[in-house]
ChimeraX commands (.cxc) that place a marker at each C-alpha (Angstrom):
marker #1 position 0.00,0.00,0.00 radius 0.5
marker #1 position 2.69,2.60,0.70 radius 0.5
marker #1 position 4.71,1.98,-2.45 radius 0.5
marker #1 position 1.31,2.16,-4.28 radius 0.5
marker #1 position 0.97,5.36,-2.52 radius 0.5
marker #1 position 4.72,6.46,-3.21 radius 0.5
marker #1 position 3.94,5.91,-6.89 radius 0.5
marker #1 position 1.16,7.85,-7.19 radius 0.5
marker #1 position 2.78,10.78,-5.38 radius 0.5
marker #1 position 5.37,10.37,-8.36 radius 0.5
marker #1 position 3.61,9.98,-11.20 radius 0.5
marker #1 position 1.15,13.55,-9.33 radius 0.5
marker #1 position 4.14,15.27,-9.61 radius 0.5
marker #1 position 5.55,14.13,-12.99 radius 0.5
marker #1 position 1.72,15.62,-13.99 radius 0.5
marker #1 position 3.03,18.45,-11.85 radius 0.5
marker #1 position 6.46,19.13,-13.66 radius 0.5
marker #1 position 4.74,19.92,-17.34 radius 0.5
marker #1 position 1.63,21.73,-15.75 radius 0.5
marker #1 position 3.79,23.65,-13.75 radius 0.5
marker #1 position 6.02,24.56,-16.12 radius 0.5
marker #1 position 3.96,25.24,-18.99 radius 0.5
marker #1 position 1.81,27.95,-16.51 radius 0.5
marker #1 position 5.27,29.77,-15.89 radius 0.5
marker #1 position 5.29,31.06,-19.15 radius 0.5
marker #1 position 2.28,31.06,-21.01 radius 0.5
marker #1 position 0.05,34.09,-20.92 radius 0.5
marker #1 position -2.16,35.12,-18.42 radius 0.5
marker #1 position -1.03,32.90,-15.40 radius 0.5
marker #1 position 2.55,33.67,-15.65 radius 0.5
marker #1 position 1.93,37.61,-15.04 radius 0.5
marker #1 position 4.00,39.10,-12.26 radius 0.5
marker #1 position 0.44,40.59,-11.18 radius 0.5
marker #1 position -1.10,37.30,-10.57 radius 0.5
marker #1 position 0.14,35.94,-6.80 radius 0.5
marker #1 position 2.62,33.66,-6.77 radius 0.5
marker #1 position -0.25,31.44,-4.79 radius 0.5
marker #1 position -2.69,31.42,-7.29 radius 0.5
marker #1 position -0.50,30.07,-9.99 radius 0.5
marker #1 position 0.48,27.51,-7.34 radius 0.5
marker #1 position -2.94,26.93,-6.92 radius 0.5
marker #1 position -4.35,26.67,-10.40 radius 0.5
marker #1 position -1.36,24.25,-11.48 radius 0.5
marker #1 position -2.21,21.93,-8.39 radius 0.5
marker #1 position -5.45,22.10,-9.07 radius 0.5
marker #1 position -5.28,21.07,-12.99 radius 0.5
marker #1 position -2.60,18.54,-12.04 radius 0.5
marker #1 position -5.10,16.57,-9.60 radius 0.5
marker #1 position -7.45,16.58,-12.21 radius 0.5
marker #1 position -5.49,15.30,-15.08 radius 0.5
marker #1 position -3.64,12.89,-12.77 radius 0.5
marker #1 position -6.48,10.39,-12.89 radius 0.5
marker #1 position -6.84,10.21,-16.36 radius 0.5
marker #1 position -2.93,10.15,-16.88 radius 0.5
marker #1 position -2.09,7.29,-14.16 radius 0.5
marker #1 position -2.05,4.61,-16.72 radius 0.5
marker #1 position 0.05,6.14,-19.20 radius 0.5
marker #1 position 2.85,7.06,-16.83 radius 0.5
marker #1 position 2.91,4.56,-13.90 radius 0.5
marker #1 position 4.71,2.37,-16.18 radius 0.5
marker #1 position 7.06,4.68,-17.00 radius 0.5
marker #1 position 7.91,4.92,-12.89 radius 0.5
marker #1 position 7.36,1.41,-11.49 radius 0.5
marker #1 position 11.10,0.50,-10.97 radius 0.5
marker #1 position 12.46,2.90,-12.63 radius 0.5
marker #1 position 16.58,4.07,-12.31 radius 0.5
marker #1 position 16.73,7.16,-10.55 radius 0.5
marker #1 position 18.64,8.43,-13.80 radius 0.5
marker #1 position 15.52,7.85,-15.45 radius 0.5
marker #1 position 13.16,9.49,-13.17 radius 0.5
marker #1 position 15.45,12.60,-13.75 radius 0.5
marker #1 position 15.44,12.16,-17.26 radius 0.5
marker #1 position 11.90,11.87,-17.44 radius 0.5
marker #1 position 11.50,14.92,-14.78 radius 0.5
marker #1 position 13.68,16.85,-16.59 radius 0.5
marker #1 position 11.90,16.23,-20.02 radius 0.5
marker #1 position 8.62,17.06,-18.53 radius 0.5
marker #1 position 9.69,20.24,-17.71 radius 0.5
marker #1 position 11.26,21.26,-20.69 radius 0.5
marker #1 position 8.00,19.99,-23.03 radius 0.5
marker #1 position 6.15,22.07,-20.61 radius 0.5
marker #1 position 8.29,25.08,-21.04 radius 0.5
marker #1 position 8.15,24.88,-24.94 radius 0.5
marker #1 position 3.92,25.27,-24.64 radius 0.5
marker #1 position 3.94,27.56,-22.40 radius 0.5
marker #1 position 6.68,30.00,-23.88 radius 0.5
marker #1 position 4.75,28.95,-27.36 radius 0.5
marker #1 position 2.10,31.13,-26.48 radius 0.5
marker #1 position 4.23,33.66,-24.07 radius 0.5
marker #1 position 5.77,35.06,-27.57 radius 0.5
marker #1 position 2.94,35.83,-29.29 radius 0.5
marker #1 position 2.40,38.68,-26.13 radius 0.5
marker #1 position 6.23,39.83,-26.15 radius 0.5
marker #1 position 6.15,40.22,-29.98 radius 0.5
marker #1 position 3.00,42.37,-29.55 radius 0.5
marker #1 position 4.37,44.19,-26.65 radius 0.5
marker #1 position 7.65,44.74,-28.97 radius 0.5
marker #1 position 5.48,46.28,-31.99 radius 0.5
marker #1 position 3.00,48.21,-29.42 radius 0.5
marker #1 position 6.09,49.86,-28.48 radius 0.5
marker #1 position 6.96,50.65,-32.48 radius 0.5
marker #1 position 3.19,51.71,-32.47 radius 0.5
marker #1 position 3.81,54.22,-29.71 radius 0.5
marker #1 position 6.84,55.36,-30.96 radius 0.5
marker #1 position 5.43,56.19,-34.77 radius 0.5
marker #1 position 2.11,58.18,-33.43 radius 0.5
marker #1 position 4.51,60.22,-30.79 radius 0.5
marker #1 position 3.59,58.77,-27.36 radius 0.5
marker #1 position 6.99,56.92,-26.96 radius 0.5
marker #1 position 7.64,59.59,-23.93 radius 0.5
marker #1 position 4.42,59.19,-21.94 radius 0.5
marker #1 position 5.32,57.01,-19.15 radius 0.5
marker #1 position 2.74,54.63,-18.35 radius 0.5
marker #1 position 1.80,51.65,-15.47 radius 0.5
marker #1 position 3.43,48.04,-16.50 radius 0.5
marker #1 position 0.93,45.31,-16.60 radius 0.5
marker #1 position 2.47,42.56,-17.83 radius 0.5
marker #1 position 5.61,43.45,-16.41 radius 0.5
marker #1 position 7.52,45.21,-14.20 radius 0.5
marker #1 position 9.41,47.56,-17.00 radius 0.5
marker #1 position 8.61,51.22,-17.83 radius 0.5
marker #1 position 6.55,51.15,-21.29 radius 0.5
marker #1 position 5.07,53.83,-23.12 radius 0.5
marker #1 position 1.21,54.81,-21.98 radius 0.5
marker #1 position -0.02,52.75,-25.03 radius 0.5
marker #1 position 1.48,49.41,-24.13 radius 0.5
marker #1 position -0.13,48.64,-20.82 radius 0.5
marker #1 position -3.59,49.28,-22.46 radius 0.5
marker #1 position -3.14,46.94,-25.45 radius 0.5
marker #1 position -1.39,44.59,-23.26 radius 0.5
marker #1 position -4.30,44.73,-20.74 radius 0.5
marker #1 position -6.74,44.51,-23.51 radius 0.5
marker #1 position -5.70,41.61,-25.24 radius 0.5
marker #1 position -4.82,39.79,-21.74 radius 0.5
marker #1 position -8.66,40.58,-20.83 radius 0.5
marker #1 position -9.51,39.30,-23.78 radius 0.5
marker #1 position -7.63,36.18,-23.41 radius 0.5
marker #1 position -9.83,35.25,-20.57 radius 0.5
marker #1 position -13.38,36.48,-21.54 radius 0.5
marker #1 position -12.50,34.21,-25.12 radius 0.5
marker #1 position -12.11,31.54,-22.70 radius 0.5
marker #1 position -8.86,31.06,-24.49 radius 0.5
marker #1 position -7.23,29.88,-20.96 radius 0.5
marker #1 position -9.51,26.83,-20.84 radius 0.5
marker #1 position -8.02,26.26,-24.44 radius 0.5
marker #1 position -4.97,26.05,-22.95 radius 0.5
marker #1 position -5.49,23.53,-20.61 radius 0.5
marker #1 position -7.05,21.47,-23.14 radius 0.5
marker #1 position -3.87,22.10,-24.98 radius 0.5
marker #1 position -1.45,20.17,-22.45 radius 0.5
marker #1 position -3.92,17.43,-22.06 radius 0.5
marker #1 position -4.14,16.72,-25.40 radius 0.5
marker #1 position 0.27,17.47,-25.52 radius 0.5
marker #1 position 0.14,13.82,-23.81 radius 0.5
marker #1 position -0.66,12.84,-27.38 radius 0.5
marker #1 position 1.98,14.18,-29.28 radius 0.5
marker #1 position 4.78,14.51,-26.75 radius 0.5
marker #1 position 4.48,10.98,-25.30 radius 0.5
marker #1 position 6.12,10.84,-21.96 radius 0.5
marker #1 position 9.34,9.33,-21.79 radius 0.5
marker #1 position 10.27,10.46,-25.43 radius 0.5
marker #1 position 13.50,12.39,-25.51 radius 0.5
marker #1 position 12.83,16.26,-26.88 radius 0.5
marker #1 position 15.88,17.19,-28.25 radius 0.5
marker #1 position 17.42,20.47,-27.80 radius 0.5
marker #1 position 17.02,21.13,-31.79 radius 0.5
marker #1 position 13.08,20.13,-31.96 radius 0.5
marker #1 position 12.46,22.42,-28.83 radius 0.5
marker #1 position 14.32,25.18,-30.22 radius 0.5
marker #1 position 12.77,25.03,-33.76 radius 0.5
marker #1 position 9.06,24.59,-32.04 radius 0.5
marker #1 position 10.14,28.32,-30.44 radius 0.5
marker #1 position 11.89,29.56,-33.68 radius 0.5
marker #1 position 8.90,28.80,-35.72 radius 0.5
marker #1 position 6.29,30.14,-33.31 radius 0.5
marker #1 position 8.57,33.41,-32.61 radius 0.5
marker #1 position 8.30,34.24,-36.39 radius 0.5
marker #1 position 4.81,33.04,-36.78 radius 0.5
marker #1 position 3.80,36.14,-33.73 radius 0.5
marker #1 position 6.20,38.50,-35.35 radius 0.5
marker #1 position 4.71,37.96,-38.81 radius 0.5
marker #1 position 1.22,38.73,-37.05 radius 0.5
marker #1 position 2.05,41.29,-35.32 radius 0.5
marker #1 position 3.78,43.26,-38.02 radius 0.5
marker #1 position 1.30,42.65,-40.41 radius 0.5
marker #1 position -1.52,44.56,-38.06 radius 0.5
marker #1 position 0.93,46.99,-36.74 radius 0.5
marker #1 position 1.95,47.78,-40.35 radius 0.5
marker #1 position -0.38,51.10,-40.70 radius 0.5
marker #1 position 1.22,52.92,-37.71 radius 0.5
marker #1 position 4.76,52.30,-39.48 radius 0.5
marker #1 position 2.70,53.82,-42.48 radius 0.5
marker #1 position 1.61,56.17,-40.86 radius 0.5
marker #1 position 4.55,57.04,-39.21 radius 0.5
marker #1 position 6.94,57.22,-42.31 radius 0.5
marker #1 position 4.01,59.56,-44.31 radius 0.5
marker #1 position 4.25,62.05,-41.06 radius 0.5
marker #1 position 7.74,62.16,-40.60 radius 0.5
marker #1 position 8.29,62.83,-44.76 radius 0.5
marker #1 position 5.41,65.24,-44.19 radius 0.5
marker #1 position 6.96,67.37,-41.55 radius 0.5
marker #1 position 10.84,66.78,-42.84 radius 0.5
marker #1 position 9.65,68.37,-46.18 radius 0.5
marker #1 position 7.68,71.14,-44.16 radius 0.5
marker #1 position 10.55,71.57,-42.20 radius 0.5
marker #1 position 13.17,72.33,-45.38 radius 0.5
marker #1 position 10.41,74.81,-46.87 radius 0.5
marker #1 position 10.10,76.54,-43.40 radius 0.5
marker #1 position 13.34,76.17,-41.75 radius 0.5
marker #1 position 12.38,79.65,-39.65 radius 0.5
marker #1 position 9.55,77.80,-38.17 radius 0.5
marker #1 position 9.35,75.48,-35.30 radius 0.5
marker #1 position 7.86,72.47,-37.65 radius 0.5
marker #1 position 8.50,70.07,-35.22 radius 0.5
marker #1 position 6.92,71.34,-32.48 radius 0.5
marker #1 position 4.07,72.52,-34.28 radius 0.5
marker #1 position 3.38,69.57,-35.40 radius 0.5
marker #1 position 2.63,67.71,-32.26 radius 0.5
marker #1 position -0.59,67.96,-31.65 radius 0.5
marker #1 position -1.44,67.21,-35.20 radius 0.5
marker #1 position 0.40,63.94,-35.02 radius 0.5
marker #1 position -1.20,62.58,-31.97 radius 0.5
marker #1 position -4.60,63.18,-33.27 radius 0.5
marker #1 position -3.99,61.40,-36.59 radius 0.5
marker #1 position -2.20,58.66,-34.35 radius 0.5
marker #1 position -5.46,58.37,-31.78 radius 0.5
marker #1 position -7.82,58.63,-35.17 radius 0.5
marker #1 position -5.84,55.79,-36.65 radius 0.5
marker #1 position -6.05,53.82,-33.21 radius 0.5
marker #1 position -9.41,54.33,-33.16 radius 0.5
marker #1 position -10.37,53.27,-36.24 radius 0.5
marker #1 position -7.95,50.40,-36.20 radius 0.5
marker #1 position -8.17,48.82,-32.88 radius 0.5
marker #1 position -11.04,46.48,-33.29 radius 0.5
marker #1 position -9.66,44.76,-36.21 radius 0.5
marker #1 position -5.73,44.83,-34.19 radius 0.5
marker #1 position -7.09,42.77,-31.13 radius 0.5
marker #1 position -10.01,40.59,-33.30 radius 0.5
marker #1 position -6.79,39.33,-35.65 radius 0.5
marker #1 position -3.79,39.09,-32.68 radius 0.5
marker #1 position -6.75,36.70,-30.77 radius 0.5
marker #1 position -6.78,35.14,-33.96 radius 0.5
marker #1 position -3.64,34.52,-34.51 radius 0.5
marker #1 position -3.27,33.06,-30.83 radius 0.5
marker #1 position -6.45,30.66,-31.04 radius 0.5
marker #1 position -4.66,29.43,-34.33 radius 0.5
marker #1 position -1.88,28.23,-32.08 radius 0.5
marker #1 position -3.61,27.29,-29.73 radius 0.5
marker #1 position -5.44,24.69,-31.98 radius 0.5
marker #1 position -2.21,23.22,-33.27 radius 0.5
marker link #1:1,2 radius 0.2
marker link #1:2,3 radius 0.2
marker link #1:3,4 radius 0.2
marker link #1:4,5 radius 0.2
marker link #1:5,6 radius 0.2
marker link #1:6,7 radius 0.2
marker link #1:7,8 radius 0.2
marker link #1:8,9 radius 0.2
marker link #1:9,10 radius 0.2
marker link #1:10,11 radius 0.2
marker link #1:11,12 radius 0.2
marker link #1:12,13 radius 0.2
marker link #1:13,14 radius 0.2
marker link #1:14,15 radius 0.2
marker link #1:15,16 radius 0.2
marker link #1:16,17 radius 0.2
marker link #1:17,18 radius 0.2
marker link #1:18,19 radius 0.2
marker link #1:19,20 radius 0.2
marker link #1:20,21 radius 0.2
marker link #1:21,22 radius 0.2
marker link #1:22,23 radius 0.2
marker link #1:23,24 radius 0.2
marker link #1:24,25 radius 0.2
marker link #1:25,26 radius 0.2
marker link #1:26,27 radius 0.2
marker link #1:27,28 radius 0.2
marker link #1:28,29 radius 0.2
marker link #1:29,30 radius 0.2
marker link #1:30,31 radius 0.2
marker link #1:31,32 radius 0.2
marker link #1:32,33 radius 0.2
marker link #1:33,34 radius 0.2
marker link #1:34,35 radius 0.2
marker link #1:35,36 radius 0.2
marker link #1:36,37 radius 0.2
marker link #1:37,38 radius 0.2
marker link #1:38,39 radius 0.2
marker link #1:39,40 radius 0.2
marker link #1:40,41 radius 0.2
marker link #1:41,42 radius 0.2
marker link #1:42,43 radius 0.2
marker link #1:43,44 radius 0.2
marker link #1:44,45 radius 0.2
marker link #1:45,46 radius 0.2
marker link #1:46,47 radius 0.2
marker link #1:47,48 radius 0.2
marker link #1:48,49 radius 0.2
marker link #1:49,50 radius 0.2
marker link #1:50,51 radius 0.2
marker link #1:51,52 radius 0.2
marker link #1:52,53 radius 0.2
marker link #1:53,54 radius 0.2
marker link #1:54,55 radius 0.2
marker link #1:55,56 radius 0.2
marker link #1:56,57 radius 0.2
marker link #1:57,58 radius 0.2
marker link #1:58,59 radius 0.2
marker link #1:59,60 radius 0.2
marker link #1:60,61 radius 0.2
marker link #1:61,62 radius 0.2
marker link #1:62,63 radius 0.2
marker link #1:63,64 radius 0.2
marker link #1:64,65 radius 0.2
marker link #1:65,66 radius 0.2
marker link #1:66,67 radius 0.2
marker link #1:67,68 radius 0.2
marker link #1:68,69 radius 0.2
marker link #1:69,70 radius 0.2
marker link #1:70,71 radius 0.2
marker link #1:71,72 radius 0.2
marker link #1:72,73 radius 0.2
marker link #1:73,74 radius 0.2
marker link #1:74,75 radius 0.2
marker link #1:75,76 radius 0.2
marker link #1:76,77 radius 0.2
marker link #1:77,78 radius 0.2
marker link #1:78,79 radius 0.2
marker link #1:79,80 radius 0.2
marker link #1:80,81 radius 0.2
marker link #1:81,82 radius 0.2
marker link #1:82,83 radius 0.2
marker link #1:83,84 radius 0.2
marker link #1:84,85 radius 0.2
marker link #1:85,86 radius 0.2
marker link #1:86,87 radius 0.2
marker link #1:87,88 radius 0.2
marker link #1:88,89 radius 0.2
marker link #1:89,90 radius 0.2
marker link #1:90,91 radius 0.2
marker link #1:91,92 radius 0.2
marker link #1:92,93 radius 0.2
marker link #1:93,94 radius 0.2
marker link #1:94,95 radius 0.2
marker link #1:95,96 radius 0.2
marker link #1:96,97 radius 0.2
marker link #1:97,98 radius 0.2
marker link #1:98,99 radius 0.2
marker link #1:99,100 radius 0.2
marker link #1:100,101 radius 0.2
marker link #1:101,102 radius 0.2
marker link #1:102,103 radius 0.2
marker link #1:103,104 radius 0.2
marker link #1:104,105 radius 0.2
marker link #1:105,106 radius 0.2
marker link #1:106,107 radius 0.2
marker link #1:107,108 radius 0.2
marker link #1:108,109 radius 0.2
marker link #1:109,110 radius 0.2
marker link #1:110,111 radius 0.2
marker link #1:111,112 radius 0.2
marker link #1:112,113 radius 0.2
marker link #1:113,114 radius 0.2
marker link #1:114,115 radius 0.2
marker link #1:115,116 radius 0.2
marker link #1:116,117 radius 0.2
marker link #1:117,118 radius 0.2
marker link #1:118,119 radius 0.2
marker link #1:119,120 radius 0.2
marker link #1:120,121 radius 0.2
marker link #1:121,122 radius 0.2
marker link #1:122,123 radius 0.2
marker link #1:123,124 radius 0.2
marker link #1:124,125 radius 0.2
marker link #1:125,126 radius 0.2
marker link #1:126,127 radius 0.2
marker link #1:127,128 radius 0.2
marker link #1:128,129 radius 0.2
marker link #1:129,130 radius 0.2
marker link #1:130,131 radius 0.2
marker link #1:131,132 radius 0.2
marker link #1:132,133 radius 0.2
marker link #1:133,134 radius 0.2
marker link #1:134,135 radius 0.2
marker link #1:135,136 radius 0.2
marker link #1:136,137 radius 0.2
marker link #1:137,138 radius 0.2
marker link #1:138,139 radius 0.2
marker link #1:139,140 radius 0.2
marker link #1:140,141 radius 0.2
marker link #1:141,142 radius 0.2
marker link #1:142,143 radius 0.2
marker link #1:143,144 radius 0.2
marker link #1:144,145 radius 0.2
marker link #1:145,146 radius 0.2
marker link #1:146,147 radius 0.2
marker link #1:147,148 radius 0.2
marker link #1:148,149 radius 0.2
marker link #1:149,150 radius 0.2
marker link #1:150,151 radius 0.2
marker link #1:151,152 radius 0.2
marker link #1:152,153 radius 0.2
marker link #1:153,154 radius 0.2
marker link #1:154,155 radius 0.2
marker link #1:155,156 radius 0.2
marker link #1:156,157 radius 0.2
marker link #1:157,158 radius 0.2
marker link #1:158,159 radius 0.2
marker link #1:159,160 radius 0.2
marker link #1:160,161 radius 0.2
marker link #1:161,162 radius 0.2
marker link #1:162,163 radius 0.2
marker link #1:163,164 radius 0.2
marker link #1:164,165 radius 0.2
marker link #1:165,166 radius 0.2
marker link #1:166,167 radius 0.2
marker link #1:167,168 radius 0.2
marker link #1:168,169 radius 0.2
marker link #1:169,170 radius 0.2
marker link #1:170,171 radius 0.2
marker link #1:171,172 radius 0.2
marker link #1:172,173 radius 0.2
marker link #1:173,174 radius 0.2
marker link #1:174,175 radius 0.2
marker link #1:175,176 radius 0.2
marker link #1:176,177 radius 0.2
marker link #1:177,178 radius 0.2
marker link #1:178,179 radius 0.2
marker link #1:179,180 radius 0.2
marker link #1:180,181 radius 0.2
marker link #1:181,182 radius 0.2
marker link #1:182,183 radius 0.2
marker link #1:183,184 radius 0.2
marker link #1:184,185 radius 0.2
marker link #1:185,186 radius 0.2
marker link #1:186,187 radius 0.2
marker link #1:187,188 radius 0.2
marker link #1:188,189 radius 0.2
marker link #1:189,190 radius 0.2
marker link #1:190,191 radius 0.2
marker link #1:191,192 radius 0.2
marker link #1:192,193 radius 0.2
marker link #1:193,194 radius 0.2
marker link #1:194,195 radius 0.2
marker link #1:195,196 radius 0.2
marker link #1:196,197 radius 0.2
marker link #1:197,198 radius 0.2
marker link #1:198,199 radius 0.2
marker link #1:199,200 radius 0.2
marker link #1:200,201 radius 0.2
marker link #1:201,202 radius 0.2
marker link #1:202,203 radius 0.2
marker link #1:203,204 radius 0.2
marker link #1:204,205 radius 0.2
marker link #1:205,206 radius 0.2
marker link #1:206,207 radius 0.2
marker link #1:207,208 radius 0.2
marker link #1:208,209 radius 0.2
marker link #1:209,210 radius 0.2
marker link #1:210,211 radius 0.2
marker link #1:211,212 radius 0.2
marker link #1:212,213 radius 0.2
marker link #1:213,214 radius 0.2
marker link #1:214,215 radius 0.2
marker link #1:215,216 radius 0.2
marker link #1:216,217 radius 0.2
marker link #1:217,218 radius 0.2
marker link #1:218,219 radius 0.2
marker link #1:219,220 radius 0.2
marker link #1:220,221 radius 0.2
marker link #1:221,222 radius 0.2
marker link #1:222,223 radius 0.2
marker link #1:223,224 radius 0.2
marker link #1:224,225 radius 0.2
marker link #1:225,226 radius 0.2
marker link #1:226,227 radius 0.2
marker link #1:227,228 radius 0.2
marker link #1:228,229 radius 0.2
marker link #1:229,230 radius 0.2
marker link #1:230,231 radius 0.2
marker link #1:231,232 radius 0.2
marker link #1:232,233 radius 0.2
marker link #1:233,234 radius 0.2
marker link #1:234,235 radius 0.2
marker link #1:235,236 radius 0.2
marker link #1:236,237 radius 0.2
marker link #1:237,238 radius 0.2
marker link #1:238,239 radius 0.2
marker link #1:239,240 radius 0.2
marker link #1:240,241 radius 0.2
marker link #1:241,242 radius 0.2
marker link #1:242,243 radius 0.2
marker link #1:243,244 radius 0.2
marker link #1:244,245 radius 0.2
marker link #1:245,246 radius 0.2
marker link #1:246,247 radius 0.2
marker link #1:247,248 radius 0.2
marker link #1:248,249 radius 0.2
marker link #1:249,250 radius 0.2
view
């Protein structure tokens, strides 16, 4: 009865090791604002619940098993679970990256604003993309997608199979491109928008060179900017959730 009990406490936390892992990184959980407690408590939480269903798949993996092996297989866990989770964690830094560009191009790259995600100083228009599409994450109930997501990982990353180094780092390379791609592509007409102004005012600027052009031109910028957010933010967070509900049903 104890060694029964001794497995089961194993094979709990094997469960435990890609859970955990995976809900370090991905979006949503892995936010500094979120207590360390409740991610403690959500990954306990969906471990007990897959462990039942998972019990015959990996107690044979543990009965008798080398302690090398165990390590192996503890170490493998975690590193499958890091690849989801930090799957998913790039599509938010990539967007982060270009909502920085976007702040930049319609001139509110030096209006300090409160970190969400993080805990580093971002321009005012990062936190409130960031919180937007991190809301929206949740009311899409793409979280519970997610978890579905590392049940069904027990399918294609049996465990006990090796993940080599290369595989895990071309499963990152080719989602890291995939959320830069996306992001560009809906960031793209602020970088328009950005290069128009900045010809604009440059060629102002040579035909006035007594007049403050730059300065002048200010307010004029951050209106087109906020028009162009305004008429483009809809279609920015409907295609980045998208985009991350297309991973998310690989």
């Amino acid at each position: 009865m104890i060694s029964s009990l001794a497995d089961s406490v194993l094979v709990t936390f094997i469960v435990f090791c890609r859970i955990g892992a995976c809900l370090m990184f991905v979006p949503g959980y892995s936010s500094v604002n979120v207590p360390a407690q409740v991610r403690l408590f959500i990954a306990l939480v969906t471990t007990f619940a897959l462990t039942p269903i998972l019990i015959a798949v990996l107690k044979p993996l543990t009965d008798n098993a080398a302690p090398l092996t165990l390590a192996l297989l503890i170490g493998s866990e975690i590193l499958v679970g890091s690849v989801i989770g930090l799957g998913g964690r790039v599509f938010f830094l990539a967007l982060q990256t270009m909502a920085t560009v976007m702040a930049s191009a319609i001139g509110l790259s030096n209006i300090p604003g409160t970190p969400i995600a993080d805990t580093d100083p971002a321009p005012a228009l990062v936190p409130l993309i960031m919180a937007s599409v991190t809301t929206l994450f949740f009311m899409t109930d793409q979280h519970w997608q997610v978890l579905r997501g590392l049940m069904n990982s027990y399918d294609v990353w049996h465990p006990g199979d090796r993940l080599g180094g290369s595989m895990a780092l071309d499963q990152l390379v080719g989602r890291l491109s995939e959320a830069f791609v996306l992001t560009l592509r809906i960031t793209s007409p602020f970088i328009v928008y950005s290069v128009i102004v900045n010809l604009a005012v440059g060629l102002i600027n040579k035909l006035t060179p007594a007049i403050p052009v730059y300065f002048i031109s200010v307010p004029f910028v951050l209106f087109g900017g906020f028009l162009l957010l305004y008429l483009t933010s809809d279609e920015l967070l409907t295609q980045f959730m998208l985009g991350v509900s297309s991973w998310l049903a690989e």
